[in-house]
C-alpha positions in Angstrom: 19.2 -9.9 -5.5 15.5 -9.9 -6.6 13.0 -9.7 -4.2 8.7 -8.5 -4.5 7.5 -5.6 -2.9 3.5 -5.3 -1.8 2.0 -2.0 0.1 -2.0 -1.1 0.6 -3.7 -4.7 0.7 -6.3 -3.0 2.8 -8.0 -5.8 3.6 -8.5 -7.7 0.5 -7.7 -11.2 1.2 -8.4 -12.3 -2.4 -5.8 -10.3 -4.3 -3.2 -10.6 -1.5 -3.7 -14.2 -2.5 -3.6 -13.7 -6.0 -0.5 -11.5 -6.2 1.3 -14.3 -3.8 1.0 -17.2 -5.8 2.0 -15.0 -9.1 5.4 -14.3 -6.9 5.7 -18.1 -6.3 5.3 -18.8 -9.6 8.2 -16.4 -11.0 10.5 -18.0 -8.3 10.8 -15.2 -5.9 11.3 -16.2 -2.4 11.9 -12.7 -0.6 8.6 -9.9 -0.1 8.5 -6.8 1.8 5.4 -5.2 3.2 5.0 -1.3 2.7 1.8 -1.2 5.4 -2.2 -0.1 5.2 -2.4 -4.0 5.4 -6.5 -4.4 7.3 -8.4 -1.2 6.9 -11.5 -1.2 4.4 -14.8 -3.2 4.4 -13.3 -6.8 3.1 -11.4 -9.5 4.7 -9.0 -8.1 7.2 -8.9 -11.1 9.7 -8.0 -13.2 6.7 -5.7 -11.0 5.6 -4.1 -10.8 8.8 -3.6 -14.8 9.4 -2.3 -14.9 5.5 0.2 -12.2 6.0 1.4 -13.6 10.4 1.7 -16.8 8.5 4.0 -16.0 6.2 6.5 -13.1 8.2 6.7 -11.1 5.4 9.0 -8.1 6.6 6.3 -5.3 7.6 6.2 -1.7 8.1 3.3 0.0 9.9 1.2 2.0 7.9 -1.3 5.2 8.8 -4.3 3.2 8.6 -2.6 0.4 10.8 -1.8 3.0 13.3 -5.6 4.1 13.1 -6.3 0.5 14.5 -4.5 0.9 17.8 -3.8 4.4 18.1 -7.3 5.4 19.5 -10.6 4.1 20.7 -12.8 2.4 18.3 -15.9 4.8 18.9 -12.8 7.2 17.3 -12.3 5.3 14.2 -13.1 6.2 10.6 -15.3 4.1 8.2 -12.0 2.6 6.6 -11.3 1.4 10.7 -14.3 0.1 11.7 -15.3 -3.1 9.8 -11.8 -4.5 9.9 -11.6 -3.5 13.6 -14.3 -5.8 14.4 -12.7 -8.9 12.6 -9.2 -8.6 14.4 -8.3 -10.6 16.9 -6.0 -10.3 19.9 -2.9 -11.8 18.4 -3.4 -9.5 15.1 -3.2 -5.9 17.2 -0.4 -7.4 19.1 1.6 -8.3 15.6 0.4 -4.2 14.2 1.9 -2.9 17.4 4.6 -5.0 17.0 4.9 -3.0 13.6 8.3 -0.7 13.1 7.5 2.6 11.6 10.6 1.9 9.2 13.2 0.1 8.2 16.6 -1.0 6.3 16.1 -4.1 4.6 19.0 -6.1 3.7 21.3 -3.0 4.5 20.5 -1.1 1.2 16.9 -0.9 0.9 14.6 1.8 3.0 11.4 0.9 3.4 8.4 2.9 5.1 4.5 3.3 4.1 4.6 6.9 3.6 8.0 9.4 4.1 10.4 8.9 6.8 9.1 11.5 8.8 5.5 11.3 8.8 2.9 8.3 7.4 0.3 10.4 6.8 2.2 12.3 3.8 2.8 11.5 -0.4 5.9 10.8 -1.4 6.3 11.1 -4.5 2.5 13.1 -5.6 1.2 16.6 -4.1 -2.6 17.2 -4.3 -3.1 20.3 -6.3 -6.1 22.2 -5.7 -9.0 21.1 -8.1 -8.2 17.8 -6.9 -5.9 16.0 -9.1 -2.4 14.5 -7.9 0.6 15.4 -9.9 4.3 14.6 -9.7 6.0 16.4 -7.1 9.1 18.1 -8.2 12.6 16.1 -7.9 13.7 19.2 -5.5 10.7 18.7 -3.2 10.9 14.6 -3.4 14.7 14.9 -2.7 14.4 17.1 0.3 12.2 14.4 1.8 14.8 11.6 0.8 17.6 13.9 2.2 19.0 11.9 5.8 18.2 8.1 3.9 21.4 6.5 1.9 20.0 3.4 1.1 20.0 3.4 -2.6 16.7 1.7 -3.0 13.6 3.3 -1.0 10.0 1.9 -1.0 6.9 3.5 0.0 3.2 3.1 -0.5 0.3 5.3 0.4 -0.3 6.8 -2.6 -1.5 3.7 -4.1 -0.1 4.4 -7.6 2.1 2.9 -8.7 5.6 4.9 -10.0 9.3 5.2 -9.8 11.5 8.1 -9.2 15.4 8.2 -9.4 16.8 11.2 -8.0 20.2 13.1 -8.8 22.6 10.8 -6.9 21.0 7.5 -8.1 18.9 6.6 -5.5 15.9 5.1 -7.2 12.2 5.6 -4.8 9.5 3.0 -5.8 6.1 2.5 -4.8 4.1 -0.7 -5.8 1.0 0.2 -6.4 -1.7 -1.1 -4.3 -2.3 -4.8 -3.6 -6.2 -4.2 -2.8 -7.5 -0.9 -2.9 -7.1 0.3 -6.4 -9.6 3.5 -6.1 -10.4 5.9 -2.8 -11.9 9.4 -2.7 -11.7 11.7 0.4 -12.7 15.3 1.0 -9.7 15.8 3.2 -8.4 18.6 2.8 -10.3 19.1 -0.2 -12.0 16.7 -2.2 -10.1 14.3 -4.7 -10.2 11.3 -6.2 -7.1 8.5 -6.9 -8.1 5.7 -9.2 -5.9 2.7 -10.7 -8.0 2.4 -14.1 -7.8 -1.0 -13.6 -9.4 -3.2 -10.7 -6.3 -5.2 -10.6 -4.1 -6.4 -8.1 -0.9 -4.4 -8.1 2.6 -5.1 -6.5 6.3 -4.5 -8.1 9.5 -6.9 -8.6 12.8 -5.4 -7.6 16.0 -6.7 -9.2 19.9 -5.4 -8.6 21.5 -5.3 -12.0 24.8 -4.1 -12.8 23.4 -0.8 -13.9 21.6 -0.8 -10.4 18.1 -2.0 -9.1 15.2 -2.6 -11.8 11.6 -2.1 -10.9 9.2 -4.0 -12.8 5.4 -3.2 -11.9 2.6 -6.8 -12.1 -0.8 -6.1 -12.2 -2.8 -9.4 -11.4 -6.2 -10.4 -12.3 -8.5 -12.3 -9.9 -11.7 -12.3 -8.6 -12.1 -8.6 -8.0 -16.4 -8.5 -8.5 -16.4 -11.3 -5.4 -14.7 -8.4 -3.7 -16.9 -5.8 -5.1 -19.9 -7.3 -3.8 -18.7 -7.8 -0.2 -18.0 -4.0 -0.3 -21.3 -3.3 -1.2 -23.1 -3.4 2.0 -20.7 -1.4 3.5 -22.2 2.1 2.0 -18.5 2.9 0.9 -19.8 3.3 -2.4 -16.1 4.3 -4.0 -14.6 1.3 -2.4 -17.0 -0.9 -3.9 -16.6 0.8 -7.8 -12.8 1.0 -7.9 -12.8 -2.8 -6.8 -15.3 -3.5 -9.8 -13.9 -0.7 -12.3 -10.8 0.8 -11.3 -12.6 4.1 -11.1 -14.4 5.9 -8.3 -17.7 6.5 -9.3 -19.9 7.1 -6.3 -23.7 6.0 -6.7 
C-alpha cells in the first residue's frame, strides 16, 4: 500500500495544486486530508472546490471548526477572509467533516490528538518560545486507546516522524500552505518551515512496516506572498515568501 498524506493547506490554492500534480506524477492514486484546509488570507473558495472535487478522505481541523462553530463577528483574522469566500455547499461539506478516523482499517488519522484539535502531538511549546520534541512517555500517553499502527496528524505544521515502543509509527506531513505562523497564545512563539515550500509526505507499507518519505514542492509561492499582503498578516505574508516569520 502507498498512499500521500496532505494536512494545513490553509487556503493556498496554488500549492494544493502543486503538491497534487507531483502525487499524480509519482503514480499515487490514494490521499488523505489531515484538516486546517480554508483558514488564512489566500484562496479558500478555490481550495474548497479543488479539494469537494476530488473526495479526498478529510478530517476536520481546529481552524475548520472555527468556520462553523461560532458567529463570524467571533472569528479570528485567520477566519475571516476565508469566511467571506465560502459558499453554502463548502460549510455544509466542513460540517460534514468527522473529527477522526481509521483509514483503511490500520491507519488513524486526526488534525491534532484524538482527544482534543486544538493540542501538538508530537511538539510542547517551552517557555521562551521555541517548540521541542515532546518526550516518547508524554507522546505515547496521548497515543495510548489508538491500535492502528500508522497515525497521522497535522497542526503542528512541521513536518516529523515518531515511532513509539510497540511500533506504531506517528507522522505528520508538514504543511501544504502555510509554512510559517506566529501567535502570542499563551505566550508568544514563532513556527517557521525554513523553506516557503509546499510540504506533504508519501506513506508506503514495507515488509519492515510503513515508510514515510517527506516532498517539499516548489511553485509559485511570491504569487501567494503578494495576495497575503493586503491582508496586514504580515507573518503569513513572509513565511509564504521566505519560510521565516519576520514581521514588518
Amino acid at each position: 500500500m502507498r498512499f500521500a498524506a496532505i494536512a494545513d493547506i490553509h487556503g493556498n490554492a496554488a500549492a494544493l495544486e502543486a503538491v497534487l500534480a507531483d502525487i499524480d506524477a509519482q503514480g499515487i492514486t490514494e490521499i488523505v486530508n489531515l484538516g486546517d484546509c480554508f483558514s488564512g488570507p489566500l484562496e479558500a473558495g478555490r481550495t474548497a472546490e479543488i479539494l469537494m472535487a476530488r473526495a479526498i478522505p478529510t478530517v476536520r481541523g481546529n481552524h475548520d471548526r472555527a468556520l462553523i462553530d461560532r458567529p463570524s463577528d467571533a472569528m479570528g483574522d485567520w477566519e475571516l477572509p476565508a469566511y467571506h469566500q465560502l459558499q453554502e455547499a463548502h460549510f455544509e461539506w466542513i460540517e460534514n467533516l468527522p473529527f477522526s478516523m481509521v483509514w483503511r482499517e490500520e491507519v488513524y488519522l486526526c488534525h491534532a490528538t484524538p482527544q482534543d484539535d486544538n493540542v501538538y502531538w508530537t511538539e510542547a511549546l517551552t517557555a521562551d518560545g521555541f517548540f521541542r520534541l515532546k518526550t516518547r512517555e508524554e507522546i505515547e500517553a496521548i497515543a495510548i486507546d489508538i491500535p492502528q499502527p500508522l497515525i497521522l496528524c497535522g497542526h503542528s505544521h512541521i513536518a516529523r516522524s515518531v515511532l513509539l515502543s510497540g511500533g506504531r509509527l506517528i507522522v505528520n506531513p508538514g504543511s501544504v500552505g502555510c509554512p510559517g505562523y506566529d501567535y502570542d497564545q499563551p505566550w508568544y512563539h514563532k513556527a517557521e518551515a525554513g523553506t516557503p515550500f509546499a510540504s506533504y509526505a508519501v506513506l508506503e507499507k514495507t515488509g519492515f512496516g510503513w515508510q514515510p518519505s517527506f516532498r517539499q514542492v516548489r511553485y509559485d509561492n511570491e504569487a501567494m506572498a503578494r495576495l497575503s499582503e493586503p491582508s496586514g498578516l504580515s507573518d503569513w505574508t513572509s513565511a509564504l515568501r521566505t519560510g521565516w516569520v519576520r514581521r514588518a
